[in-house]
KEKE-3310 file (N, C-alpha, C; in steps of 0.2 Angstrom, whole numbers, plus 5000, padded with zeros to 4 digits):
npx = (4897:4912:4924:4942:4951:4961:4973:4981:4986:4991:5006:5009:5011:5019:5033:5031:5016:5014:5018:5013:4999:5002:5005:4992:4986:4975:4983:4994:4988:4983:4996:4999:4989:4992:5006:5004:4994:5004:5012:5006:5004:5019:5021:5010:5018:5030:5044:5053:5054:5045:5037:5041:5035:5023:5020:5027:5019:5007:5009:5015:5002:4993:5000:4995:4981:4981:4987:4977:4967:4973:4974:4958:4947:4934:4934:4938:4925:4915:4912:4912:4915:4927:4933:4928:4938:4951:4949:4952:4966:4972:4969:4974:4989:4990:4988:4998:5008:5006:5010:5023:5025:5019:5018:5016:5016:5021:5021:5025:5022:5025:5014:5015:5027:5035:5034:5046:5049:5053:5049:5042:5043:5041:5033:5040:5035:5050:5049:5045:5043:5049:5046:5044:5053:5052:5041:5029:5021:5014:5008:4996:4988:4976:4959:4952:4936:4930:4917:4907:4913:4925:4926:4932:4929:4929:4944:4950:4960:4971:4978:4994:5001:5013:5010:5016:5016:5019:5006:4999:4990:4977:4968:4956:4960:4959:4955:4948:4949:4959:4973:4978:4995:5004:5002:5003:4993:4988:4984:4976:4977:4976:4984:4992:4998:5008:5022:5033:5043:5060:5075:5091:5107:5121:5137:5149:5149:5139:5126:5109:5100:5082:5070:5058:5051:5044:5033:5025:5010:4995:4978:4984:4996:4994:4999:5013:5019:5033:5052:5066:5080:5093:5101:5106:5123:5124:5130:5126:5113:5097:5082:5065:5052:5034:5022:5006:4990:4977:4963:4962:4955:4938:4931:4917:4911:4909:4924:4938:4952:4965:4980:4986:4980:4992:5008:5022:5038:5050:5067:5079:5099:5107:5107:5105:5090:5081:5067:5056:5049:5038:5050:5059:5077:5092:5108:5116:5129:5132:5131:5118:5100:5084:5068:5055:5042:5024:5017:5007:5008:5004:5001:5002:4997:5003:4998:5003:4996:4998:4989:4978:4965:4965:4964:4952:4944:4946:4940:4928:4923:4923:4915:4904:4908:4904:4891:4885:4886:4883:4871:4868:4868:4855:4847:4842:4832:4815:4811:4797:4792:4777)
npy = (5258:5251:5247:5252:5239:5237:5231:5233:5247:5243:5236:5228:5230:5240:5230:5217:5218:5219:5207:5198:5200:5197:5183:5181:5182:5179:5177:5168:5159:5152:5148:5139:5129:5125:5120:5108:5103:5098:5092:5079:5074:5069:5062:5051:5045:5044:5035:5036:5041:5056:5062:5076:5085:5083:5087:5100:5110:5107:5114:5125:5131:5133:5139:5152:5149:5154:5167:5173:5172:5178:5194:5197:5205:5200:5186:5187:5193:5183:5171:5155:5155:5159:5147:5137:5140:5137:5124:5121:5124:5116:5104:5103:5103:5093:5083:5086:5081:5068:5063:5065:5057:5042:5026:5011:4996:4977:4961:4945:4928:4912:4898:4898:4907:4920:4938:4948:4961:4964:4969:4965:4973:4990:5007:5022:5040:5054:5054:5045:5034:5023:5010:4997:4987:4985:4975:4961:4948:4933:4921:4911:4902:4903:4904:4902:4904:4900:4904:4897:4897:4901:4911:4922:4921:4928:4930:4924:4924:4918:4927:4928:4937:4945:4959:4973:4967:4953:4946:4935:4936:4932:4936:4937:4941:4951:4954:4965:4969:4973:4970:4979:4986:4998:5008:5004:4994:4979:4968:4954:4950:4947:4937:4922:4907:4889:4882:4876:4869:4868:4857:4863:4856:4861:4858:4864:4861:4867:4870:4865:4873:4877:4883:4890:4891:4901:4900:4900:4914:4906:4902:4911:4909:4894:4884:4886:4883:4883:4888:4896:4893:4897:4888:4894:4897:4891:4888:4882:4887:4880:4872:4870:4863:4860:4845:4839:4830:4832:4844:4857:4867:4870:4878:4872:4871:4877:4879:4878:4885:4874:4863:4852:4833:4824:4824:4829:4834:4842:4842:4850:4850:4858:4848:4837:4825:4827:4819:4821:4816:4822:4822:4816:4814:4822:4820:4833:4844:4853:4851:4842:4840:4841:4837:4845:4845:4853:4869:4882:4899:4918:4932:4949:4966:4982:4997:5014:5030:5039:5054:5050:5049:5064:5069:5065:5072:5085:5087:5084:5096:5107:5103:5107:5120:5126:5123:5129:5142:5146:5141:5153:5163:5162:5162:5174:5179:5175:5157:5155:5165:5166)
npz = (5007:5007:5020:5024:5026:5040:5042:5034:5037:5048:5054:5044:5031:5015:5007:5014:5012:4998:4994:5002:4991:4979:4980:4982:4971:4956:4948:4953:4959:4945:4939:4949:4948:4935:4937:4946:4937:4929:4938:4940:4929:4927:4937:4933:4921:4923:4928:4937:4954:4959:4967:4974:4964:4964:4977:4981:4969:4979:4990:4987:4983:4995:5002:4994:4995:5011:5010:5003:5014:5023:5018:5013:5018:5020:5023:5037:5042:5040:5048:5045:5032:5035:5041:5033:5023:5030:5034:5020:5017:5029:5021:5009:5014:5021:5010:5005:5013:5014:5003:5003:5015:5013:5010:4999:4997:4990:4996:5001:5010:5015:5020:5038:5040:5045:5043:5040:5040:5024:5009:4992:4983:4983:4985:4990:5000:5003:5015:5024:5040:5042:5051:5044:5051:5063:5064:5064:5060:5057:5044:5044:5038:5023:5014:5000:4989:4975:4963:4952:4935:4938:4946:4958:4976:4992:5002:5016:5027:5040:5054:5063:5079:5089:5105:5111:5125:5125:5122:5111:5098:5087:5070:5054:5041:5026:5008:5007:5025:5034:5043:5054:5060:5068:5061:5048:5037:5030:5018:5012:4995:4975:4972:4972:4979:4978:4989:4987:4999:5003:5012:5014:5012:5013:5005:5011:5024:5040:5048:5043:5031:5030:5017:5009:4992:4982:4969:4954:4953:4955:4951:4941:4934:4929:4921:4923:4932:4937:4940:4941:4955:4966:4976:4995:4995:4984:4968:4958:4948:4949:4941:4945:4945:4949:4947:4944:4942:4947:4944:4954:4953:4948:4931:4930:4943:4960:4968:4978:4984:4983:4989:4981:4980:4976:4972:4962:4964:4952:4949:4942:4937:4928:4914:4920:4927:4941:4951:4965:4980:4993:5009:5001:4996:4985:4980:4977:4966:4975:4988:4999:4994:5001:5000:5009:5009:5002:5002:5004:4996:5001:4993:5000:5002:5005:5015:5021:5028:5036:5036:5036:5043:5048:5036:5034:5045:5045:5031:5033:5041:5033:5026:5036:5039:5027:5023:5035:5032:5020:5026:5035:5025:5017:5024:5032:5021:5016:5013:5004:4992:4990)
capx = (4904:4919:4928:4947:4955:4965:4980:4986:4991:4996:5013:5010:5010:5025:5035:5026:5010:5014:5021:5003:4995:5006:5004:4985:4984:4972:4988:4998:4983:4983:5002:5001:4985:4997:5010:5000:4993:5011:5015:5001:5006:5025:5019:5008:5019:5038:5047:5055:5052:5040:5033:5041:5031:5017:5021:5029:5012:5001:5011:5011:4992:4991:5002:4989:4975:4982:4988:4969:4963:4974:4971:4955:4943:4929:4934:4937:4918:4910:4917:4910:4918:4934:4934:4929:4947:4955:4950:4953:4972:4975:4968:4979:4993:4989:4988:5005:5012:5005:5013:5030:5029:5017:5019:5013:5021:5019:5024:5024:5024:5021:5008:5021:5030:5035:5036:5053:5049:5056:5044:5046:5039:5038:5034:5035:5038:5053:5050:5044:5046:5052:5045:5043:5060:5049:5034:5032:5015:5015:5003:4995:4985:4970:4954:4948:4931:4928:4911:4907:4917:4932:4926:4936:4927:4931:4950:4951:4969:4971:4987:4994:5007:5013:5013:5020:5016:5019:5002:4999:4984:4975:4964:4957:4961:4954:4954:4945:4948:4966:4979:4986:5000:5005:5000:5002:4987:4990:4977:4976:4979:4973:4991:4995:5002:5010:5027:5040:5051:5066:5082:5100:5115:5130:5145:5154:5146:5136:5119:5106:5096:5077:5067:5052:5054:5038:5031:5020:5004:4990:4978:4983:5000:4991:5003:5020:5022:5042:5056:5075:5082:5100:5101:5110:5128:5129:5134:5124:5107:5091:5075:5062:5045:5029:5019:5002:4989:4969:4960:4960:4949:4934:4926:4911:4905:4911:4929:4941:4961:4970:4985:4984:4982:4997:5010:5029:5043:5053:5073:5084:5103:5109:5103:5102:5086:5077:5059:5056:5041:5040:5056:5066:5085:5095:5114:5119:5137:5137:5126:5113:5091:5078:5059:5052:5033:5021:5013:5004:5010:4999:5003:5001:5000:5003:4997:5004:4996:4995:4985:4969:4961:4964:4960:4943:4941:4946:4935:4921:4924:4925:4909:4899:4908:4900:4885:4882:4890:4875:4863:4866:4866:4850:4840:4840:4827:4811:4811:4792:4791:4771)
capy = (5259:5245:5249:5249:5234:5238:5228:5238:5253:5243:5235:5221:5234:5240:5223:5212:5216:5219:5201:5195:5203:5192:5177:5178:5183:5172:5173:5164:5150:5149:5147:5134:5126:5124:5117:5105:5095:5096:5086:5075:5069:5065:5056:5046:5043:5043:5027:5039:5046:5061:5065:5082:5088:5087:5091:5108:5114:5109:5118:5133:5132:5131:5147:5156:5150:5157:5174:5177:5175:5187:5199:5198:5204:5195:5182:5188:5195:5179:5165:5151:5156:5158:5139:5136:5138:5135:5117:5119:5125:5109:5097:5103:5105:5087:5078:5086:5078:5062:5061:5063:5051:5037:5019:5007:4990:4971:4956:4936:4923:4906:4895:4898:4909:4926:4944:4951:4968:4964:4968:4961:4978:4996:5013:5029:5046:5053:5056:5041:5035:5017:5006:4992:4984:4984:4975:4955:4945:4927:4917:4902:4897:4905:4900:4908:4900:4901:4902:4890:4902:4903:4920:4923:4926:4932:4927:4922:4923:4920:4928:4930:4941:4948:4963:4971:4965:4948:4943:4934:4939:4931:4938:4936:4948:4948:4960:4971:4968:4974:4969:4986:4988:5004:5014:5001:4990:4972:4967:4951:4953:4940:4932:4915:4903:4884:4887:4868:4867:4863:4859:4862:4856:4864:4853:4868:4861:4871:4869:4863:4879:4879:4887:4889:4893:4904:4897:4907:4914:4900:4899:4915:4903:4887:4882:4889:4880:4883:4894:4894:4893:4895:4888:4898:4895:4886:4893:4880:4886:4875:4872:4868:4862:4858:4843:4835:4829:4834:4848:4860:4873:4867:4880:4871:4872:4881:4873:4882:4884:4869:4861:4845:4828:4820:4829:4827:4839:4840:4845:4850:4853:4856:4841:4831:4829:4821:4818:4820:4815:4822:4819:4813:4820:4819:4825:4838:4845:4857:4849:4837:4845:4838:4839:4844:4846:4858:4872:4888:4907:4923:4939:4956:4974:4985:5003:5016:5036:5042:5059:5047:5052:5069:5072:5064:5078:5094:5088:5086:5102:5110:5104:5109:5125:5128:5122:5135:5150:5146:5142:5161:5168:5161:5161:5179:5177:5169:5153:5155:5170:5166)
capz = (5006:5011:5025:5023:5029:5046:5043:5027:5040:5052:5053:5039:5025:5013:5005:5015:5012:4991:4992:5001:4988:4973:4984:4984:4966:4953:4942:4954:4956:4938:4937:4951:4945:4927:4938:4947:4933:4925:4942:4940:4921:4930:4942:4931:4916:4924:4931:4942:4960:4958:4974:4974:4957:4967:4984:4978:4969:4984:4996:4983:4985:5002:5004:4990:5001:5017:5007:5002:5018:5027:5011:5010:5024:5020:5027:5044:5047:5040:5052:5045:5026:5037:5044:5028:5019:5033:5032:5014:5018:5032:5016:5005:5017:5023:5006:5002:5019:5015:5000:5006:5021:5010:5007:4996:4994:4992:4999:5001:5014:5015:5027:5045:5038:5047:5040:5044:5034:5020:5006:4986:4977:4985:4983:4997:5000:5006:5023:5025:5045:5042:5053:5045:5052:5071:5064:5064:5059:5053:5039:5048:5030:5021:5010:4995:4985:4969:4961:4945:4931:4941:4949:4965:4981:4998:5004:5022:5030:5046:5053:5071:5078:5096:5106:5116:5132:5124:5122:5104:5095:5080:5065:5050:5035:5017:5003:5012:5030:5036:5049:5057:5066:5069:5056:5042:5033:5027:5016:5006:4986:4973:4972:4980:4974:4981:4989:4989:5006:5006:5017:5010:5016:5009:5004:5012:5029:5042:5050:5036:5030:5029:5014:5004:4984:4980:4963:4952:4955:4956:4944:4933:4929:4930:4918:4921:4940:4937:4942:4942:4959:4968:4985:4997:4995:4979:4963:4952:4948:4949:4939:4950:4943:4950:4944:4949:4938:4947:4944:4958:4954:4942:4930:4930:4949:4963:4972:4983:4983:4992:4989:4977:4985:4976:4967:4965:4961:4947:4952:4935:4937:4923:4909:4925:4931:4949:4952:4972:4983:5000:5013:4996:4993:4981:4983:4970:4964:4981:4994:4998:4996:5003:4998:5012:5007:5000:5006:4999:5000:5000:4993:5004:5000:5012:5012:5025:5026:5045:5036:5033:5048:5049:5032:5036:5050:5036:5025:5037:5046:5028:5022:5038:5040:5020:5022:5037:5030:5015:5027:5036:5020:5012:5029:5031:5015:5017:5007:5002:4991:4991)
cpx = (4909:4922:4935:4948:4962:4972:4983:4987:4992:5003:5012:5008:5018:5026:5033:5020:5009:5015:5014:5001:4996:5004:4995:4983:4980:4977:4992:4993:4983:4991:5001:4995:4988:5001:5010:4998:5000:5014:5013:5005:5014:5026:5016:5014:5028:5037:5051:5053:5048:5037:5034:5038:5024:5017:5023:5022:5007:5003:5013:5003:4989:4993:4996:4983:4976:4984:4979:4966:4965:4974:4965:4949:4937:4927:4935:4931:4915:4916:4918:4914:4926:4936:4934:4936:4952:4957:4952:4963:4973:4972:4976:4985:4994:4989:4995:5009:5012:5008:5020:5031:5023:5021:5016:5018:5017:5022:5021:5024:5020:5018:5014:5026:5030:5035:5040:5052:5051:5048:5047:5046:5039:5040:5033:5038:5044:5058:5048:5047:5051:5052:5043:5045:5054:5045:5035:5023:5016:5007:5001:4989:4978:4965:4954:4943:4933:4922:4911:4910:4920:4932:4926:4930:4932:4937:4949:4958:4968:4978:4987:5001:5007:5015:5016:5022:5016:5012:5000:4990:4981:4968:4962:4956:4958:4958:4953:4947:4955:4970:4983:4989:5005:5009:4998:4998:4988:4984:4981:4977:4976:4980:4992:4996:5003:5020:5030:5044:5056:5073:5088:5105:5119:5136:5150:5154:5141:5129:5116:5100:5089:5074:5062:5052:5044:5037:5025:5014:4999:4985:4981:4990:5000:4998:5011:5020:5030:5045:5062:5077:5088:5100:5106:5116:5130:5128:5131:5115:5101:5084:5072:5054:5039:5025:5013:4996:4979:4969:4958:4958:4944:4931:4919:4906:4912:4915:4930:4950:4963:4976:4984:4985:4988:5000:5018:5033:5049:5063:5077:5091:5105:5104:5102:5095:5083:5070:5060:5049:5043:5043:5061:5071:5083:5101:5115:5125:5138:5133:5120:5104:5088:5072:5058:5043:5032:5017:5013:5007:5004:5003:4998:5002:4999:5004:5000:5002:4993:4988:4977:4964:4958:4962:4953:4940:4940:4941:4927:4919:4923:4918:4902:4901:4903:4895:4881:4882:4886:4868:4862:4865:4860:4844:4839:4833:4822:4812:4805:4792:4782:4769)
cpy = (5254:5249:5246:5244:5238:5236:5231:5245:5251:5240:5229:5226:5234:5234:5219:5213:5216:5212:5196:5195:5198:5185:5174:5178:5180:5171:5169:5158:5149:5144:5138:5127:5121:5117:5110:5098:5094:5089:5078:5069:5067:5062:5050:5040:5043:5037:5030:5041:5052:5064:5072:5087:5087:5089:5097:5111:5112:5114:5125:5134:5133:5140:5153:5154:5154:5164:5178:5177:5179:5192:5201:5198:5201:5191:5181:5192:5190:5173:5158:5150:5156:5149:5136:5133:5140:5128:5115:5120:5119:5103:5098:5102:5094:5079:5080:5080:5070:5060:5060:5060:5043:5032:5015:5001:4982:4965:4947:4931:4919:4903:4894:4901:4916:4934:4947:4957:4968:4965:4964:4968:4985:5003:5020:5034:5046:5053:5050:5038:5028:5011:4998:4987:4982:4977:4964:4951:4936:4925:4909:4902:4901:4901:4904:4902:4903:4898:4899:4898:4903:4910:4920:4926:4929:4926:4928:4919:4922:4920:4927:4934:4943:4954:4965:4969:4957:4943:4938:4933:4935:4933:4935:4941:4944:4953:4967:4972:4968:4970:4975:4984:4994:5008:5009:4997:4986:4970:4961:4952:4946:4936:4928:4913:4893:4886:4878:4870:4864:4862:4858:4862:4855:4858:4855:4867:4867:4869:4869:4869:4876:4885:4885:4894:4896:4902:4903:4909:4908:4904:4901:4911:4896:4881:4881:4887:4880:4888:4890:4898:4893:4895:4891:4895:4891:4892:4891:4884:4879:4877:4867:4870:4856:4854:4839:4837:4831:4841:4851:4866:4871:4872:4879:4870:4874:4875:4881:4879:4878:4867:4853:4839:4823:4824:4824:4834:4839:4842:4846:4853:4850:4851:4836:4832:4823:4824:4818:4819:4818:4820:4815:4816:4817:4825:4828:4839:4849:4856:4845:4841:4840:4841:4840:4846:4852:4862:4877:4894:4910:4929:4942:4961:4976:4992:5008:5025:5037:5049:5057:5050:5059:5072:5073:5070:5084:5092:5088:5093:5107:5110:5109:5116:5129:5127:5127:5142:5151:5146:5151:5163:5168:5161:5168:5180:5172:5163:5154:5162:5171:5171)
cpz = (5010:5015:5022:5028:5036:5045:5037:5032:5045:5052:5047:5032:5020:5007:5007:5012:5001:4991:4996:4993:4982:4975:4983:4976:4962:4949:4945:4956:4951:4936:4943:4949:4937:4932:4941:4944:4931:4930:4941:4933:4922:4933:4940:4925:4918:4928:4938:4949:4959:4962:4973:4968:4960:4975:4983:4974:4973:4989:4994:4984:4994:5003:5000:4994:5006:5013:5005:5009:5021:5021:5010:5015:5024:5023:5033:5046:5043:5043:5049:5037:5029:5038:5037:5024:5026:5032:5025:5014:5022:5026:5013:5007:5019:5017:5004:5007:5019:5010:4999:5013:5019:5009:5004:4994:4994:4994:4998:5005:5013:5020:5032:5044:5040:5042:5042:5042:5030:5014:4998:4981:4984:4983:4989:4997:5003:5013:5027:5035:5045:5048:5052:5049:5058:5072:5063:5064:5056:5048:5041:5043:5031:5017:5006:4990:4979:4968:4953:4937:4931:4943:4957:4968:4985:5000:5012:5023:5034:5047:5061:5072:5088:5099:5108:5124:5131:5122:5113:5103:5088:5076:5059:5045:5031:5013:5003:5019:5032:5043:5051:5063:5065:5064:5049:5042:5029:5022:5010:4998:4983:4972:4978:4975:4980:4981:4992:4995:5005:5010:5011:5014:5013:5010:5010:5021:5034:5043:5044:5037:5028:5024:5011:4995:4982:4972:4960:4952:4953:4954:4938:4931:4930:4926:4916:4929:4941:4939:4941:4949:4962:4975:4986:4998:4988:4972:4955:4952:4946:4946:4944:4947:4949:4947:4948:4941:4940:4945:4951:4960:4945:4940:4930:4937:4954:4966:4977:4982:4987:4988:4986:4982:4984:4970:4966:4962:4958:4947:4944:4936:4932:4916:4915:4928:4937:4950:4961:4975:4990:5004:5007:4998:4989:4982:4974:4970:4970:4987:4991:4997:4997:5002:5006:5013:5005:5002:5000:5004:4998:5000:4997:5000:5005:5013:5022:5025:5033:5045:5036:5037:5049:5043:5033:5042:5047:5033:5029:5038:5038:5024:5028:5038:5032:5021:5028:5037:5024:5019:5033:5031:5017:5020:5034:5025:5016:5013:5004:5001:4990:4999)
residu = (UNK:UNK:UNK:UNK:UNK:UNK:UNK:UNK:UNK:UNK:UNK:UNK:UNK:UNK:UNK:UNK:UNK:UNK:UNK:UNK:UNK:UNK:UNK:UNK:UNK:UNK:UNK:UNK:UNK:UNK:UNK:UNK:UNK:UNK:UNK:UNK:UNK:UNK:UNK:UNK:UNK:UNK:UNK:UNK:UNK:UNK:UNK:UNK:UNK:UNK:UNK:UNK:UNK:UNK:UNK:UNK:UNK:UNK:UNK:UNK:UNK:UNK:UNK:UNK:UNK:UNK:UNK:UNK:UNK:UNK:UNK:UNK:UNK:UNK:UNK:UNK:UNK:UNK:UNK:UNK:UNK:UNK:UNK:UNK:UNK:UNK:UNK:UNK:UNK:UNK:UNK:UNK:UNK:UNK:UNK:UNK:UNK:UNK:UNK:UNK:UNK:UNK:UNK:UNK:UNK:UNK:UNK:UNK:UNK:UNK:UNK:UNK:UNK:UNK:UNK:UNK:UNK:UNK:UNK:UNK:UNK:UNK:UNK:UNK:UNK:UNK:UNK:UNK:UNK:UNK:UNK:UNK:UNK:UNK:UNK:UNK:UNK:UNK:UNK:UNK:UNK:UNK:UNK:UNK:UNK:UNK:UNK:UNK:UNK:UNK:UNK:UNK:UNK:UNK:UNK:UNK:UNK:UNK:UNK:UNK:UNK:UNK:UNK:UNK:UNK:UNK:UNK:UNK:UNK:UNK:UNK:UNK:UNK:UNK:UNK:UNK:UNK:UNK:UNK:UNK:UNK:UNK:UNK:UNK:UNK:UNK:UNK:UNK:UNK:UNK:UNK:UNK:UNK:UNK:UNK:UNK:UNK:UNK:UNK:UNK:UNK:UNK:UNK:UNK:UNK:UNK:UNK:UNK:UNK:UNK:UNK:UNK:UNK:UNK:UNK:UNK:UNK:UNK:UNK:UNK:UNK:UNK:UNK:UNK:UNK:UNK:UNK:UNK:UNK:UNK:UNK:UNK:UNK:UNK:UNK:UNK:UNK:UNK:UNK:UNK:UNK:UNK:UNK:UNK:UNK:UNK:UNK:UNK:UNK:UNK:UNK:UNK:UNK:UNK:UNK:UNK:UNK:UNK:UNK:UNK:UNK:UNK:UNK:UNK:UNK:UNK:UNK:UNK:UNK:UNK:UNK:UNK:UNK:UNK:UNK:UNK:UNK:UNK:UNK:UNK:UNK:UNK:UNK:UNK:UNK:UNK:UNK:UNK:UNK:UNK:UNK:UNK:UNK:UNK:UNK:UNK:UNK:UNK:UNK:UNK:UNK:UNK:UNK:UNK:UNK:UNK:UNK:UNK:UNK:UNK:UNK:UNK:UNK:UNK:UNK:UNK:UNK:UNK:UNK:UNK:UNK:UNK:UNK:UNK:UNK:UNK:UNK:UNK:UNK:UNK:UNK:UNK:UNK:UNK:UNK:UNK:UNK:UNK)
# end
């Protein structure tokens, strides 16, 4: 015969404990199970922010977890079944939390070229803590093979950066192989490209600006080397084409990304156009631009979820406490019924 439960005649009875009882019910894990996927197919199929359409039905399931276990004595005289859905209440608690302070973004920089925090692409929850502003790494030039087919190998970056006790640090990231700094993971992407230098000095005078014009991915727009540009201060925009005549990736036998050995760049203002070779100008209608040479960029993504670790601990703790809460119950019973 079951023993009543203790806690129904002690103080947690009444409206509280009618309102456990609703909490733990399978109608309202159905209702949030319903709710749940609904979040799912708005988070896949909207353009809009969506975090809280699933963060609002985990943290309803979290609460229905914890309502069954205090409801349901069961799980306070098997331990192992309690630890159990406790670890399953800190996942689900855990993946909600990770989705309102998530980030995922991508970025750019060229061969000596810093990362200021700026990204070009991002997406994150809206607890997010926001330290990229802190964070400071540079791009001192990568490699990436190709095998005979044009099937990309393994990217080799190497990056450097400094902490804070001043000391500077150098790495090499890949695809696989991150860059943390505190919390966030930099990982190479298959986007690179070649990135023109140039200086611009303004009609309007002023120290002569330094930049580099990111060009479009390298090989997948082999073809489309071009962009329209507006140096900083002027008001004419610029066509700005890449020309060079080798082949720098052969699909008939294995090469590697480099930077052509003779190139030139093509300047278009307006119907006007100038041909530049490295250290050329030519003065424009609102300052003078200089070539100053060619270098390659590397796209980043950069991923940030503090809960990754601790998820990894709930889920452990979650399988061992099941798999001992099976093996009491099954090792009362001999195994060999012979």
């Amino acid at each position: 015969m079951e023993q009543p439960d203790p806690l129904r005649n002690a103080p947690l009875q009444g409206i509280l404990w009618q309102l456990l009882d609703i909490l733990a019910s399978l109608k309202f894990t159905l209702l949030i199970i319903v709710a749940l996927a609904a979040g799912v197919i708005v988070a896949y199929t909207s353009k809009t922010q969506a975090t809280w359409a699933l963060v609002v039905p985990l943290a309803a399931c979290a609460v229905n977890l914890a309502a069954t276990v205090m409801t349901n004595p069961v799980f306070r005289r098997q331990t192992p079944l309690l630890i159990f859905h406790l670890a399953l209440i800190a996942i689900v608690l855990l993946v909600a939390i990770g989705r309102l302070t998530y980030l995922k973004g991508q970025l750019e920089l060229a061969e000596g070229e810093v990362f200021d925090g700026q990204l070009t692409q991002e997406e994150s929850g809206p607890w997010h803590p926001r330290k990229l502003s802190e964070l400071q790494f540079s791009n001192e030039g990568f490699t990436v093979s190709y095998a005979k087919g044009m099937r990309r190998g393994d990217t080799r970056n190497q990056v450097a950066w400094t902490d804070t006790e001043g000391r500077v640090h150098r790495e090499v990231i890949g695809d696989q192989d991150a860059l943390i700094l505190a919390g966030y993971r930099f990982y190479t992407s298959f986007n690179k490209g070649y990135a023109p230098a140039f200086i611009w000095q303004p009609n309007s005078g002023g120290s002569p600006m330094l930049g580099t014009v990111h060009l479009p991915a390298y090989p997948l727009h082999e073809y489309k080397q071009s962009l329209e540009w507006t140096p900083p201060g002027s008001r004419m925009p610029l066509w700005i084409m890449l020309q060079f005549d080798e082949v720098i990736l052969d699909p008939e036998r294995p090469s590697e990304f480099r930077l052509p050995s003779q190139h030139r760049i093509i300047v278009r203002e307006g119907e006007v156009r100038h041909e530049l070779k490295s250290g050329e100008s030519v003065r424009l209608a609102d300052g003078v631009l200089v070539y100053d040479g060619l270098h390659s960029w590397m796209g980043y993504t950069v991923f940030y979820d503090f809960t990754l670790p601790w998820l990894l601990a709930a889920g452990m703790l979650a399988v061992l406490s099941l798999a001992l809460h099976f093996w009491k119950k099954f090792s009362v019973r001999p195994w060999d019924k012979d």
